[in-house]
C-alpha positions in Angstrom: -13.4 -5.2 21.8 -12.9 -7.5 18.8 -10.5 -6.8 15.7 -10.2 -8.2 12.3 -7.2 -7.5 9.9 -7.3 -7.8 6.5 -4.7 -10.3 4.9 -6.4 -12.3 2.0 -5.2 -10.0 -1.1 -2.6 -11.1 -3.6 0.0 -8.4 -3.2 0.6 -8.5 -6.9 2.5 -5.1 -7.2 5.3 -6.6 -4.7 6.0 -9.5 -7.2 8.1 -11.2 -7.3 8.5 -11.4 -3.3 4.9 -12.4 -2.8 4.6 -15.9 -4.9 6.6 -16.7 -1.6 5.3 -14.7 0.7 2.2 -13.2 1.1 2.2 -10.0 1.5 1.2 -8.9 5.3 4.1 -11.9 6.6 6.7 -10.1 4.6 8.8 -8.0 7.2 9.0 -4.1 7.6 11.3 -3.2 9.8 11.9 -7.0 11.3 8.3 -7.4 11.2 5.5 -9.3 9.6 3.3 -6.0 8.2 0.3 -7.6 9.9 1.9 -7.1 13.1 1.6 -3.2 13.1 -2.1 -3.6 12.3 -2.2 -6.4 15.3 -0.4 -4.0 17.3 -2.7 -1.2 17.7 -5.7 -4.0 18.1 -4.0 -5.1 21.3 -3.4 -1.0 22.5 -7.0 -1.2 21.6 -7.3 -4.7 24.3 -8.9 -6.6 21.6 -10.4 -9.9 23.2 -10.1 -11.6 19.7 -8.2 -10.9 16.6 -9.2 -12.4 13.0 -7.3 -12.4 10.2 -8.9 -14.2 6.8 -6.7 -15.9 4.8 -6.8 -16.9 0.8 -3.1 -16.2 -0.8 -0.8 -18.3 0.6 -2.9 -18.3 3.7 -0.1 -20.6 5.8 2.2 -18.0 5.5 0.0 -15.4 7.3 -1.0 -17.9 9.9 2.6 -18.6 10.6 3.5 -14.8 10.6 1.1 -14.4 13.7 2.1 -17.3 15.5 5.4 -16.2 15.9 4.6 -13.6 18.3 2.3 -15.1 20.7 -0.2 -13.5 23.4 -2.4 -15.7 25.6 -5.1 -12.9 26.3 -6.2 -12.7 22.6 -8.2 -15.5 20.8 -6.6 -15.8 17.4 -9.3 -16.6 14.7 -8.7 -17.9 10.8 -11.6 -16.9 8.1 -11.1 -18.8 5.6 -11.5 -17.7 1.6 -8.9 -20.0 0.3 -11.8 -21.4 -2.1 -12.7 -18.0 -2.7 -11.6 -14.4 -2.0 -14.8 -12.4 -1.2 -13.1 -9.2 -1.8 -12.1 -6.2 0.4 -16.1 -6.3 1.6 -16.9 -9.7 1.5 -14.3 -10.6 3.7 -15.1 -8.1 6.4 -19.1 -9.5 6.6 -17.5 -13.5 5.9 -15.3 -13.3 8.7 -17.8 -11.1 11.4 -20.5 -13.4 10.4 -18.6 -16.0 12.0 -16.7 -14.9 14.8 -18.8 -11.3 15.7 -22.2 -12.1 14.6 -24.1 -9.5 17.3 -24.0 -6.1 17.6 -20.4 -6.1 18.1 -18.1 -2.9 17.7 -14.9 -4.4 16.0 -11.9 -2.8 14.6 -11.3 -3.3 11.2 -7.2 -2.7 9.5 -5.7 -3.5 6.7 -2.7 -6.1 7.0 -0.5 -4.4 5.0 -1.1 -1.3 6.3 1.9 0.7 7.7 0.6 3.6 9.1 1.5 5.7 12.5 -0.5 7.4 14.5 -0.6 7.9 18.6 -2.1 5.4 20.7 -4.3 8.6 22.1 -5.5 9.2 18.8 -6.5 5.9 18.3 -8.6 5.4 21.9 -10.2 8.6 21.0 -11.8 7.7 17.2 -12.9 4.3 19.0 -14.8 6.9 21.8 -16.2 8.7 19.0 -17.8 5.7 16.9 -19.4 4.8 20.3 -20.0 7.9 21.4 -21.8 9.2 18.4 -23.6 6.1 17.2 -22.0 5.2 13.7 -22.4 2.1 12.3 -19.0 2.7 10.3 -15.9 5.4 11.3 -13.4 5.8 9.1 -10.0 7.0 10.0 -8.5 9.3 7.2 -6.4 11.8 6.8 -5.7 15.2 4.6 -3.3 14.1 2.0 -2.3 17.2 -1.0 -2.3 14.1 -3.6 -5.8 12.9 -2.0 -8.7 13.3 -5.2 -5.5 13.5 -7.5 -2.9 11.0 -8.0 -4.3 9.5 -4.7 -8.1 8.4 -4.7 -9.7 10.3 -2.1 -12.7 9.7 0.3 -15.4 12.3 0.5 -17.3 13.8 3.1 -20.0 16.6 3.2 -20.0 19.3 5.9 -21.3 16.9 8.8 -18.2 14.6 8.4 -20.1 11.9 6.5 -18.9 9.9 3.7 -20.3 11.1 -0.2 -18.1 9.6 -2.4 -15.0 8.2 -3.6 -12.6 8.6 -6.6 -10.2 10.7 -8.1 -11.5 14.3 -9.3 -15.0 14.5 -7.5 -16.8 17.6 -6.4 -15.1 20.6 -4.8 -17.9 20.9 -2.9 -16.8 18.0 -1.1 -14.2 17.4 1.4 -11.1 15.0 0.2 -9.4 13.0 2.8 -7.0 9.8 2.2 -8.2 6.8 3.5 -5.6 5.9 6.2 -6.8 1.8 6.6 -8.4 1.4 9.6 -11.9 1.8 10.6 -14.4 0.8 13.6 -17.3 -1.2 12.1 -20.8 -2.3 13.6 -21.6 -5.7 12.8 -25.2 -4.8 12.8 -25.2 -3.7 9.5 -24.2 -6.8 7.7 -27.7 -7.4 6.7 -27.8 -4.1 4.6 -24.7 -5.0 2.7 -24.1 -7.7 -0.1 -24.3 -11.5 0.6 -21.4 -11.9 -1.6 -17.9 -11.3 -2.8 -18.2 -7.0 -2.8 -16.0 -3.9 -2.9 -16.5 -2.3 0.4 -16.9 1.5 -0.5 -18.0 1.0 -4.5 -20.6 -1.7 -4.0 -21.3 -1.9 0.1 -20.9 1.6 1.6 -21.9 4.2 -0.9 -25.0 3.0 -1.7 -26.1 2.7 1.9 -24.8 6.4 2.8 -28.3 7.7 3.2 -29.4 4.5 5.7 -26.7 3.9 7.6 -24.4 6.4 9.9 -20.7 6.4 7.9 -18.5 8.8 9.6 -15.1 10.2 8.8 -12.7 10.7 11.5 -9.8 13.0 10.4 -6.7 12.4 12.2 -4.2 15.8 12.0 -0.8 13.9 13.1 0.2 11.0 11.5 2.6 9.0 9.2 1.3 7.0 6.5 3.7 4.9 4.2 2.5 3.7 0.4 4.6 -0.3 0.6 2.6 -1.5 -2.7 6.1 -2.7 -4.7 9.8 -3.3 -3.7 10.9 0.3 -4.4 8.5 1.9 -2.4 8.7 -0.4 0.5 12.8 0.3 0.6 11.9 4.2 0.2 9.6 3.6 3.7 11.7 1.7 5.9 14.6 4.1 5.0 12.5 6.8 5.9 11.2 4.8 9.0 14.8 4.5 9.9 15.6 8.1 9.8 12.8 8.6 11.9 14.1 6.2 14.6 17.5 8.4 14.6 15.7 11.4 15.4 15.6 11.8 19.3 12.5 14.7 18.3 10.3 12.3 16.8 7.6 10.5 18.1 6.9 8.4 15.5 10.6 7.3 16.0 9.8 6.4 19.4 6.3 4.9 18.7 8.4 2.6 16.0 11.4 1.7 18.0 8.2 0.9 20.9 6.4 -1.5 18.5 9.6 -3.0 17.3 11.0 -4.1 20.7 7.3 -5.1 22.3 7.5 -8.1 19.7 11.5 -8.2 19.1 13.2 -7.8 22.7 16.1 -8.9 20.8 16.7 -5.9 18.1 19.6 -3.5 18.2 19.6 0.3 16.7 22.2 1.6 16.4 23.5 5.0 14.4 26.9 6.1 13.5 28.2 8.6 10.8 28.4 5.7 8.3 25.4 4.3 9.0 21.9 3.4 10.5 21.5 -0.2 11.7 18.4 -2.0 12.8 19.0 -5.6 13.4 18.2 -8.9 15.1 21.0 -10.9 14.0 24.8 -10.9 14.8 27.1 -9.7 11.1 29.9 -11.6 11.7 33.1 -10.3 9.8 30.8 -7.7 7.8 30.3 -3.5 8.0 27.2 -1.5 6.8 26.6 1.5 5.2 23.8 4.0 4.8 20.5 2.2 5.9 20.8 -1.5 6.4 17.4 -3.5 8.4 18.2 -7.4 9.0 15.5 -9.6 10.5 15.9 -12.5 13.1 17.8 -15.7 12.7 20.2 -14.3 9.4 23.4 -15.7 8.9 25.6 -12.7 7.4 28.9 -13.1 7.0 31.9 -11.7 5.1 29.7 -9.3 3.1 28.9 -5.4 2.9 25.6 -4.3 3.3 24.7 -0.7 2.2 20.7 0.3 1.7 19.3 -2.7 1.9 16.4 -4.8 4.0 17.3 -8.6 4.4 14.3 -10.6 5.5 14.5 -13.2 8.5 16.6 -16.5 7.7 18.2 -15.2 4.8 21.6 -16.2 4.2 24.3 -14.1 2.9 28.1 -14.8 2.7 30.6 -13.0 0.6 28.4 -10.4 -1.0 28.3 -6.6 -1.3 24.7 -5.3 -1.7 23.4 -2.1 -2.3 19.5 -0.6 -2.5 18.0 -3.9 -2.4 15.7 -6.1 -0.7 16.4 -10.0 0.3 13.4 -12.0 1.2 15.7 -15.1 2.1 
């Protein structure tokens, strides 16, 4: 099993935070985003992992490297000259590193998005099981076709179309970010820069195999700017404070596999994830901090502060500090 995760894009609706960061190394919860993608590659014991790279392309590097794992080849596809797009980059990078007929799993970088491990082992079954040269994890969403653009699939599962507003003959599912992808088909796409569904996908629907497989249990957060990242990780919080949730327990599971160092802990006046000591400081409400801060002497009340930030004497509220 091979993987590939998406993290070339510009992240241009988190501005300012990514002209410093691009966006899968900015933390969610303590960590890089691209390490909740990475995650269920290794549940998925991906021999190789490749992530291709154009904005700020160190930054991603360095986000992986942080967490290290000597079963997995790591793998670099480079578009720094040129970003190929969300298609382009998928048949650039398994051109080079899965050229055969190769089944590998395909995520966005950025994507935070829950769902059991079970689930998971069971779509990969499926795309094997049944053949396709593309499965598609989605979804039902009630915005999915209205403020959310929507996937389509006729009766058999398969996908039709895309958009917002199509057919109510066809199904509507939201697109959750991960799929299982067949190398063999790079031939019958574009030899270019491409949109994956618009210009690659679609117009092969009636030559190649492109299933949808609808997950009924999971937890999908929209992270595109600041305020809905902070309205995610709150909500990711509260989840990890309920002993009834498993998606609580599948986050605090993720969290300490790569920080063994984190502390949670939830009193009446707050909910605390962190991996740094806050000397001479109190919380309230939600606060995340990342690894290696130096807090000190301030108040902290619904915020996220990204790894190595510094912060002495201040009172912050509903924000987020890249460092």
């Amino acid at each position: 099993m091979n993987s590939l995760i998406l993290t070339a894009g510009y992240g241009n609706r988190f501005k300012p935070y990514t002209d410093k960061l691009a966006k899968p190394a900015i933390e969610f919860l303590t960590l890089p985003m691209l390490m909740y993608s990475r995650y269920y590659a290794e549940v998925l014991q991906s021999n190789s992992i490749t992530f291709n790279l154009h904005h700020l392309a160190e930054t991603v590097q360095s986000a992986n490297k942080q967490f290290k794992n000597p079963n997995i080849n790591f793998h670099y596809s480079d578009e720094t000259k040129e970003l190929l797009d969300s298609g382009g980059g998928i048949t650039n990078a398994l051109k080079q590193f899965y050229p055969k007929d190769s089944c590998v799993f395909v995520s966005n970088g950025d994507n935070i998005c829950l769902i059991n491990e079970g689930e998971l082992l069971k779509a990969k079954q499926f795309h094997e099981q049944q053949s396709c040269d593309v499965t598609i994890m989605v979804g039902k969403h009630p915005q999915a076709g209205l403020s959310l653009s929507a996937l389509y699939a006729d009766h058999k599962g398969q996908l039709q179309d895309k958009g917002l507003n199509r057919s109510k003959d066809l199904s509507p599912y939201h697109f959750l970010g991960m799929m299982f992808f067949n190398s063999k088909i790079i031939p019958q796409l574009p030899n270019e820069a491409f949109s994956l569904f618009d210009d690659g996908l679609l117009p092969q629907r009636d030559h190649l195999k492109i299933q949808l497989y609808v997950l009924s249990d999971y937890l999908w957060f929209e992270t595109g700017n600041p305020e809905d990242y902070l309205k995610a990780s709150f909500s990711c919080m509260k989840h990890m404070s309920d002993t009834n949730s498993n998606f609580g327990a599948l986050l605090k599971k993720i969290i300490k596999s790569y920080r063994p160092n984190v502390s949670f802990s939830n009193s009446d006046q707050s909910l605390v994830l962190s991996c740094s000591e806050l000397k001479n400081s109190s919380t309230e409400g939600v606060v995340v901090v990342g690894d290696n801060c130096h807090i000190d002497n301030s108040h902290l009340k619904n915020c996220v502060i990204h790894s190595e930030a510094v912060i002495e004497g201040q009172s912050l509220d509903n924000t987020f500090v890249l460092f």
